[in-house]
C-alpha positions as CSV (number, residue, x, y, z in Angstrom):
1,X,133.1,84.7,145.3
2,X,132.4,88.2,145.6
3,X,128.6,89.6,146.2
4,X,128.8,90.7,142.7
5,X,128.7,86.5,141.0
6,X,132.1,87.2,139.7
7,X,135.0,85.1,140.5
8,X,137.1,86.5,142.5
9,X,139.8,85.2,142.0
10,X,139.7,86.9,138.7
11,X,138.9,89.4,139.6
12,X,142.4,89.4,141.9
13,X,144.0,88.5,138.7
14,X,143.0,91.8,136.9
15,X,144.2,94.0,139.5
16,X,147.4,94.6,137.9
17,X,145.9,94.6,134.4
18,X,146.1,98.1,132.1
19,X,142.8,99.7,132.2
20,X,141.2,97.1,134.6
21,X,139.0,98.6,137.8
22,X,137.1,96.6,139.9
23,X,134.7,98.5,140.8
24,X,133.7,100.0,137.3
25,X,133.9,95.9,136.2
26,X,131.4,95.4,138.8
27,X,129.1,97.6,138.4
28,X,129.0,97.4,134.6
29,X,128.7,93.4,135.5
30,X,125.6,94.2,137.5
31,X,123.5,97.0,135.7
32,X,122.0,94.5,133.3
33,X,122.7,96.7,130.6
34,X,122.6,94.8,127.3
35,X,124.3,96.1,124.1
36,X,122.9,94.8,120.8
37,X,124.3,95.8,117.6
38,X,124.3,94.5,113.7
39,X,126.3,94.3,110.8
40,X,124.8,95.1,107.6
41,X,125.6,93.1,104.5
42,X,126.9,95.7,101.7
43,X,126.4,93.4,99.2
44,X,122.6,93.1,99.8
45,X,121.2,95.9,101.8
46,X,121.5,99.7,102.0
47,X,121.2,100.7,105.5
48,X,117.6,101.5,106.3
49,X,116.6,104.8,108.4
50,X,115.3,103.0,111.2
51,X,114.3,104.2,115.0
52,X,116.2,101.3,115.8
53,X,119.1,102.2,114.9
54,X,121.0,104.8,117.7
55,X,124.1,105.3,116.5
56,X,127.0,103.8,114.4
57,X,129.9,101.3,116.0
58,X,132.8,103.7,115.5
59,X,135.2,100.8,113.8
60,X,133.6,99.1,111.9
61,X,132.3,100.4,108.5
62,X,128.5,98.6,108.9
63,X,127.9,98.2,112.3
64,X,125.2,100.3,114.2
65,X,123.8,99.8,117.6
66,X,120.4,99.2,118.2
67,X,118.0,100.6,120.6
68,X,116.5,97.6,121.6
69,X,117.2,93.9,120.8
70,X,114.0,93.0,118.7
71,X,113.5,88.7,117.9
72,X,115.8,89.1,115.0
73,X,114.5,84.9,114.9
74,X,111.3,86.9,113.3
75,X,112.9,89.3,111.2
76,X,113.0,88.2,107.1
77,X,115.9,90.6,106.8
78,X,118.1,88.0,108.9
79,X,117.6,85.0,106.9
80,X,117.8,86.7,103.8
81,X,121.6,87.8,104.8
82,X,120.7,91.5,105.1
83,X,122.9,91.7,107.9
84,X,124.4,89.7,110.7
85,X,124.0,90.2,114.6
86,X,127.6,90.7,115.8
87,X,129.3,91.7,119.5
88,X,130.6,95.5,118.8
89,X,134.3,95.1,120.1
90,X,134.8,92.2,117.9
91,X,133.9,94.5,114.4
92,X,137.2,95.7,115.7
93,X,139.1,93.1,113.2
94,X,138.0,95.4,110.5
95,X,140.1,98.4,111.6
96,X,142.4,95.6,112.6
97,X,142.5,94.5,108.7
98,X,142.8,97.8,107.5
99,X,145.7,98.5,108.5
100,X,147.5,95.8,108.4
101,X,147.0,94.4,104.8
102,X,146.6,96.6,101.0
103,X,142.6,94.9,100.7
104,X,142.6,96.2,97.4
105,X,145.2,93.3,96.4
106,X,143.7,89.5,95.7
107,X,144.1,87.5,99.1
108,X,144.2,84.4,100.3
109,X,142.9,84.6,104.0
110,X,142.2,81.8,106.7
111,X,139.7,82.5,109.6
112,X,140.6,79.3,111.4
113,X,138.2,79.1,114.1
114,X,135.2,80.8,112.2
115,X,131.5,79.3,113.5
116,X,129.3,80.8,113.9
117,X,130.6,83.4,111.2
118,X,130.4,87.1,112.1
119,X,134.0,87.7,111.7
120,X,134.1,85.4,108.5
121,X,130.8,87.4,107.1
122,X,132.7,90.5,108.1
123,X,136.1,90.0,106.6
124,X,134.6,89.0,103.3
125,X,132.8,92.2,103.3
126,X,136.2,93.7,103.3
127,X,138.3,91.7,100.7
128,X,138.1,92.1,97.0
129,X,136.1,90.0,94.7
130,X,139.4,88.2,93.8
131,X,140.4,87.3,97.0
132,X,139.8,83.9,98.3
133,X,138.6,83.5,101.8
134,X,139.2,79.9,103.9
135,X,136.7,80.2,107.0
136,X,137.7,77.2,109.0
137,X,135.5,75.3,111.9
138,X,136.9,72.4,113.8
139,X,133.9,71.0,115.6
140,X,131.9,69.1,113.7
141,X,128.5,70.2,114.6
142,X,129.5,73.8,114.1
143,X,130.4,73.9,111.1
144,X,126.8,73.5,109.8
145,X,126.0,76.3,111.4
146,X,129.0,78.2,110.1
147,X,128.0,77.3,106.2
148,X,124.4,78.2,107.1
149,X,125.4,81.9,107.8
150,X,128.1,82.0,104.8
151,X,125.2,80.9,102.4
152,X,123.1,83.4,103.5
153,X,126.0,86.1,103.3
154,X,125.8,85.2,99.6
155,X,129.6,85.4,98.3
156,X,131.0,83.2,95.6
157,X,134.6,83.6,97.2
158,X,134.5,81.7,100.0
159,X,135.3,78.1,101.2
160,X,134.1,76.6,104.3
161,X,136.5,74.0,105.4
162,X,136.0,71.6,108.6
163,X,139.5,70.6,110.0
164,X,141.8,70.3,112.8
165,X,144.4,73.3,112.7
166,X,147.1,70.7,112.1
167,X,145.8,70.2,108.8
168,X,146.9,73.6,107.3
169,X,150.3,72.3,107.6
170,X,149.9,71.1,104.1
171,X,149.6,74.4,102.9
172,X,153.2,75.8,103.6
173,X,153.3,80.0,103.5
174,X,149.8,79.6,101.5
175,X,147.8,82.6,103.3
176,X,148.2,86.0,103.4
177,X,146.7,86.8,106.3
178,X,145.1,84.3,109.4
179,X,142.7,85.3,111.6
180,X,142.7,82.8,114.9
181,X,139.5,84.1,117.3
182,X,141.2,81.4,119.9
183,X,138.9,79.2,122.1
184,X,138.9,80.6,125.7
185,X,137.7,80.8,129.0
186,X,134.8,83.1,128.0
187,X,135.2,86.1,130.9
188,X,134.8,88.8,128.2
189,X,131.2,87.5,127.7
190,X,129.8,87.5,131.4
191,X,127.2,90.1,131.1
192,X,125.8,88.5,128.0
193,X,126.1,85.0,129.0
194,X,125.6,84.6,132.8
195,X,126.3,80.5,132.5
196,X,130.4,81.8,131.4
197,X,130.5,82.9,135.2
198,X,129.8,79.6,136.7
199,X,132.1,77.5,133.9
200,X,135.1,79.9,134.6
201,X,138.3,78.6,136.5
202,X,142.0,79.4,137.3
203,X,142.4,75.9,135.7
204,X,140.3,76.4,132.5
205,X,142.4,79.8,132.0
206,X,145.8,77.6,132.2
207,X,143.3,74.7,130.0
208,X,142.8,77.6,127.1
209,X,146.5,79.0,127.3
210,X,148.1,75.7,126.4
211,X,145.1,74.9,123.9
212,X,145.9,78.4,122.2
213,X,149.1,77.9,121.8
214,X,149.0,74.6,120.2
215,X,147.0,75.8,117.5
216,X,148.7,78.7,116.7
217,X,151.9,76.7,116.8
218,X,150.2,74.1,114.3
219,X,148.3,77.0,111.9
220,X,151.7,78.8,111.5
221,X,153.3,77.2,109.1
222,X,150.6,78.0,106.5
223,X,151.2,81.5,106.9
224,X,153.5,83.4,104.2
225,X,156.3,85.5,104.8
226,X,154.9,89.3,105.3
227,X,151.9,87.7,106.2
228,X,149.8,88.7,109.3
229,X,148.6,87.2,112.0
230,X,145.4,88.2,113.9
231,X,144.6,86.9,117.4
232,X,142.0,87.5,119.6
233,X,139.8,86.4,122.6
234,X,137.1,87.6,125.0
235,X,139.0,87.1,127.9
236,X,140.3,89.3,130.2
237,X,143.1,86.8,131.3
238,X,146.3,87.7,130.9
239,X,147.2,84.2,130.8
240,X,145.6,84.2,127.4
241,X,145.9,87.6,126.5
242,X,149.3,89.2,126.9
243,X,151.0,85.8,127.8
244,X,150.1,84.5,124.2
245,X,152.2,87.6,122.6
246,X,155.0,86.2,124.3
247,X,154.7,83.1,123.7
248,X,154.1,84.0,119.8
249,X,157.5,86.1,119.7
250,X,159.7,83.4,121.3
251,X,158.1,81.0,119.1
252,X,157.9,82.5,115.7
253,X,159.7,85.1,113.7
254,X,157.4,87.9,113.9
255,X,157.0,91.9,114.6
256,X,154.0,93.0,117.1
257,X,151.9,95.4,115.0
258,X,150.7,98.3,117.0
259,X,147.2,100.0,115.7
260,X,146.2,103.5,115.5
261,X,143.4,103.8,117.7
262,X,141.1,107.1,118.4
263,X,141.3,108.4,121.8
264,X,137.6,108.5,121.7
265,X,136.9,104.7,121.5
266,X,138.6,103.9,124.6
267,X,140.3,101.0,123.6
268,X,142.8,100.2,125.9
269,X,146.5,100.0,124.6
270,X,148.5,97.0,126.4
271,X,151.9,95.1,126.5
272,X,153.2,92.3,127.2
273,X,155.8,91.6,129.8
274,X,158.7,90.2,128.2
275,X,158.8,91.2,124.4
276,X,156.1,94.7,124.7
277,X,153.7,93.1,122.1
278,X,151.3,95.1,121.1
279,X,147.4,94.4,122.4
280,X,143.8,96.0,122.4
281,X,141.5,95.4,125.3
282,X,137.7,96.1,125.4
283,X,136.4,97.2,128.8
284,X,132.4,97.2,128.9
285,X,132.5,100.3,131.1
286,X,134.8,102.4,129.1
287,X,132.9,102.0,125.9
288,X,129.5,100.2,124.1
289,X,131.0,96.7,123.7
290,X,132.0,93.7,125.7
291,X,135.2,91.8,127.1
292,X,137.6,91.9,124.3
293,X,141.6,91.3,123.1
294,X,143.5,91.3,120.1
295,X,146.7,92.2,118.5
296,X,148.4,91.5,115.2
297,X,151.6,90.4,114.0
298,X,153.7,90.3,110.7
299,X,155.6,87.0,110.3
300,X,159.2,87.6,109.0
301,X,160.2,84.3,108.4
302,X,159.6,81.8,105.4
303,X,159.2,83.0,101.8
304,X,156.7,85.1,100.2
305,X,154.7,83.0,97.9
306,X,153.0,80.3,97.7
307,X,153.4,78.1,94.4
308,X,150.5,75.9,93.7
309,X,151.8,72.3,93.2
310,X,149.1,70.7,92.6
311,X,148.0,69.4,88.9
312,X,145.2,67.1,89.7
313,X,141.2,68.2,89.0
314,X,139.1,67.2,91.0
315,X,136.2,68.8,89.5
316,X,134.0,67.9,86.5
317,X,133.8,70.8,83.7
318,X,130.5,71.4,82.2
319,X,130.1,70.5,78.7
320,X,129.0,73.3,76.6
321,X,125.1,73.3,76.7
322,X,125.3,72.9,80.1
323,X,127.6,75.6,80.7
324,X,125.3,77.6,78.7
325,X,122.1,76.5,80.8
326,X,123.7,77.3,84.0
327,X,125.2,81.0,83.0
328,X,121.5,82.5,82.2
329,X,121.0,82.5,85.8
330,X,123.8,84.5,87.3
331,X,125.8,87.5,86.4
332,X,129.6,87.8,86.7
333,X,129.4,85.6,84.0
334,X,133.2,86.4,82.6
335,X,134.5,86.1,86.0
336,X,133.0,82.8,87.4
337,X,133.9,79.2,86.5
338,X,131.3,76.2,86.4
339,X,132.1,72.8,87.6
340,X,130.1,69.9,88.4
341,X,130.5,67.5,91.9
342,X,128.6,64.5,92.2
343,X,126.1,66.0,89.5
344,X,125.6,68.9,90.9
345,X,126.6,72.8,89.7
346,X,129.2,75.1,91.3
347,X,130.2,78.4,90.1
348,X,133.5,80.1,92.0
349,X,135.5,83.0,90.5
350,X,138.1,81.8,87.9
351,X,141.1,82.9,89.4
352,X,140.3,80.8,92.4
353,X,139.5,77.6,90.5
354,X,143.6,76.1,91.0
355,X,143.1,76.8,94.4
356,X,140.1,75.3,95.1
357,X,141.8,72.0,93.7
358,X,144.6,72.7,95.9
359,X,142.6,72.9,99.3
360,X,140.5,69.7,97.5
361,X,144.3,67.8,97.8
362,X,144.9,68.6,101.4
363,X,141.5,70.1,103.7
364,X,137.5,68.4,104.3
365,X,135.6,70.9,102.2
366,X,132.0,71.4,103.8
367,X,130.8,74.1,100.4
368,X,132.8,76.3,97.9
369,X,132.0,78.9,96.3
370,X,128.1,79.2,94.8
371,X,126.1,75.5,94.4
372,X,123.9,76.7,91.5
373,X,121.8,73.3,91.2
374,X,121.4,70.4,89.0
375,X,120.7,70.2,85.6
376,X,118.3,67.5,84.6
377,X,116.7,67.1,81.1
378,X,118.6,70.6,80.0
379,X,116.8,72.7,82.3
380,X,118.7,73.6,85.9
381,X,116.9,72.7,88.8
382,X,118.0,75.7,91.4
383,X,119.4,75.1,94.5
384,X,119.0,77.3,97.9
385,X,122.6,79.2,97.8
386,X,122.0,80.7,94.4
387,X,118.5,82.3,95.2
388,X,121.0,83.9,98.1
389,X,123.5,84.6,96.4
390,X,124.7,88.1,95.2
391,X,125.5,86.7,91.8
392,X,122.1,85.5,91.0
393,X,120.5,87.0,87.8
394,X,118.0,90.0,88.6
395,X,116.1,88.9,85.7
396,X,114.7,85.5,87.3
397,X,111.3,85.6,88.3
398,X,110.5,86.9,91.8
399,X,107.9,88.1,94.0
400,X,107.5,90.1,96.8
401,X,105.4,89.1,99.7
402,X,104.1,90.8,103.1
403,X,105.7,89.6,106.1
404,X,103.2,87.4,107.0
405,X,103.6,85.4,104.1
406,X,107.6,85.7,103.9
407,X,107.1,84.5,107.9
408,X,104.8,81.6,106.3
409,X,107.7,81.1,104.0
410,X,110.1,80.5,106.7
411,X,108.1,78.0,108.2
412,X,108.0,76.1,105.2
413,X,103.9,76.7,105.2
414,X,101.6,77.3,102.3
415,X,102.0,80.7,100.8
416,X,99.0,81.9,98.6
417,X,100.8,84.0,95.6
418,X,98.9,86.3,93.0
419,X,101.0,85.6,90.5
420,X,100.3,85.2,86.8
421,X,104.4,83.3,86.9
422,X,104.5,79.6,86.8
423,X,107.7,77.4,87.7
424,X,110.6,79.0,89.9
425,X,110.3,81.6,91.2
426,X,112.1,83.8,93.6
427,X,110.4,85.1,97.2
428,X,111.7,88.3,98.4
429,X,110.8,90.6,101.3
430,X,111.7,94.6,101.1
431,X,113.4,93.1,97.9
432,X,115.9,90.8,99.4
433,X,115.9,87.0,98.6
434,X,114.5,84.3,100.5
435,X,114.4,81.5,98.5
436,X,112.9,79.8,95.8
437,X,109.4,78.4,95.1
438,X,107.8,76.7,92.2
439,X,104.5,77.6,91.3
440,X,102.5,74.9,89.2
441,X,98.9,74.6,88.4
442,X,97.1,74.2,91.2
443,X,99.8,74.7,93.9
444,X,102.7,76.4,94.9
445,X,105.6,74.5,95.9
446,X,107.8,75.5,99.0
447,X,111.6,75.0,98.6
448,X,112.7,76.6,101.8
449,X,115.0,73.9,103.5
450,X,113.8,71.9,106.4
451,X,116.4,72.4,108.5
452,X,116.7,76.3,108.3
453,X,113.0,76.5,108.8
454,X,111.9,79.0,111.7
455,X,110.4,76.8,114.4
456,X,109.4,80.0,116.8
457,X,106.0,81.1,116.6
């Protein structure tokens, strides 16, 4: 080890890497400098003219730094899915995105190893309302989190799936485009996460390269001719880095995509040894970001389209009066289909509705599209996801509290409401939606769920 904490034996291994220097790594390594930025949700918020906010992330269309990193934990804005708290250089998949796929088209995308969701909240920022978007956790006990953050982000296009990569097998030349933010040895995020130092080794870096490649050799298949690929780490290993573009052009019919990229955002160009792939590397001293790679690809092989085979529902329709019941409370009402699963309401954008029984046939489905609520005794009985929601009717009842009272809210406390409204009733703070109450007689009833509840005093 060197006096700085860093391996050095990585830091041998960078030596002969585009754009590395040791010393500049070392330093940046040791300022304690911490960069904190956001992602606003354009869907819910406008962006605010805040003293907090110093300046705009250059590629990404919502990102700003911030000047400080408040306790976001104690912010409203946060749970209510104003915005997300994402790592600068990995907004990058936007420009990434944009160039490499028409967005205005309906797409079928996979973000395969999605929790906690910051490039699955991002992409579906980007895509258009008739897209569908797959975001994909393997790891059990992630994926909560995962369908946690794509609730709060509010979109009825998305489905949250929890499977092993091999699984998308069963969808041959289904996607359009697959994002695969590989598991990896973590060097990228030293300054933010000073455990990564200790955990690093030569043998995890070899550990990762042979995990990446398996899954991108089982999450292929499922990709469509035309189709792109986008892979990324935060490593600086070329093991897992430049190694992997290799690796993907032997394995695969594909073309390495290059990126236009300003000067001004010193993103480092790179290529690989054997085939000159095309990557992007993040240097923390050379601009306001951490460790980060990617690079893109366009698969040549396979066909172009994916026919949907399946003829089984798996889905209950909603009889008439129910369908009626359940459509006063959101809008998009043309556009969105209703159907019932063990008694309770979904809503998901019709044109999605044979693929949602497709990815029924073949993948674990954790949530899909909008869960509205039950209906019981003809009345709906609202759940969590459509007070967050961006389809949720404007005319439901709401009310806006301090932030105290959204804090106490959070907690699940008692919240004292002057309100002459009685039954549900929608909480906001600085007009975003928190969730749903129901105020009776004498009380007012707390629906906030349990296990989202702010614990932090």
């Amino acid at each position: 080890m060197v006096n700085s904490g860093l391996p050095e034996k990585l830091l041998q291994s960078l030596n002969k890497v585009k754009g590395f220097d040791e010393k500049s790594f070392i330093q940046v390594h040791g300022s304690g400098e911490q960069i904190t930025s956001i992602r606003f949700n354009p869907r819910k918020s406008l962006i605010p003219d805040s003293p907090l906010l110093i300046g705009k992330v250059p590629w990404s269309s919502y990102g700003y730094y911030l000047a400080q990193r408040p306790s976001f934990t104690l912010d409203p804005l946060l749970h209510a899915g104003a915005y997300y708290v994402q790592e600068a250089s990995s907004m990058f998949v936007e420009e990434v995105l944009r160039q490499t796929v028409d967005l205005k088209k309906p797409l079928r995308i996979l973000d395969l190893c999605a929790a906690p969701g910051g490039k699955s909240t991002l992409i579906q920022s980007l895509i258009s309302k008739d897209s569908l978007l797959v975001t994909n956790e393997v790891i059990k006990s992630r994926v909560g989190i995962l369908t946690e953050n794509m609730t709060k982000w509010g979109a009825e296009n998305v489905v949250v799936t929890n499977n092993d990569p091999h699984d998308f097998c069963r969808l041959p030349y289904y996607f359009d485009a697959i994002i695969v933010d590989a598991p990896c040895s973590g060097s990228g995020l030293f300054r933010r996460d000073h455990d990564a130092i200790n955990e690093w080794s030569e043998e995890n870096v070899i550990l990762c390269n042979q995990r990446q490649q398996r899954i991108l050799a089982d999450v292929m298949p499922s990709l469509k001719q035309n189709g792109v690929l986008i892979y990324s780490t935060c490593s600086y290993s070329k093991e897992e880095d430049e190694d992997i573009l290799d690796w993907i052009t032997k394995q695969f019919e594909v073309d390495s995509l290059p990126l236009r990229v300003d000067e001004n955002w010193n993103i480092i160009e790179t290529f690989s040894d054997l085939s000159n792939g095309y990557g992007y590397r993040f240097y923390p001293y050379k601009l306001k970001g951490e460790g980060f790679f990617i690079a893109a690809f366009r698969k040549k092989g396979g066909i172009d389209s994916y026919i949907l085979k399946t003829t089984k529902t798996y889905f209950e329709r909603l009889n008439r009066k129910e369908e009626a019941i359940a459509r006063k409370w959101i809008t998009d009402n043309d556009e969105n289909t209703f159907f019932k699963k063990d008694d309770r309401v979904f809503t998901i954008r019709s044109n999605s509705m044979n693929d949602l029984n497709l990815l029924q046939s073949s993948l674990y489905i954790k949530k899909a599209g909008i869960l509205i609520g039950k209906i019981i005794k003809d009345e709906l009985v609202p759940e969590h996801e459509l007070a967050l929601s961006t389809i949720i009717n404007e005319g439901v009842n709401s009310i806006e509290l301090s932030k105290e009272d959204a804090l106490k809210y959070l907690r699940k406390e008692e919240i004292s409401i002057d309100t002459n409204s009685k039954g549900w009733c929608i909480v906001k703070y600085q007009d975003q939606n928190l969730g749903w109450v129901k105020i009776l007689q004498n009380r007012i009833n707390n629906y906030y769920p349990s296990e989202w509840r702010i614990r932090k005093t």
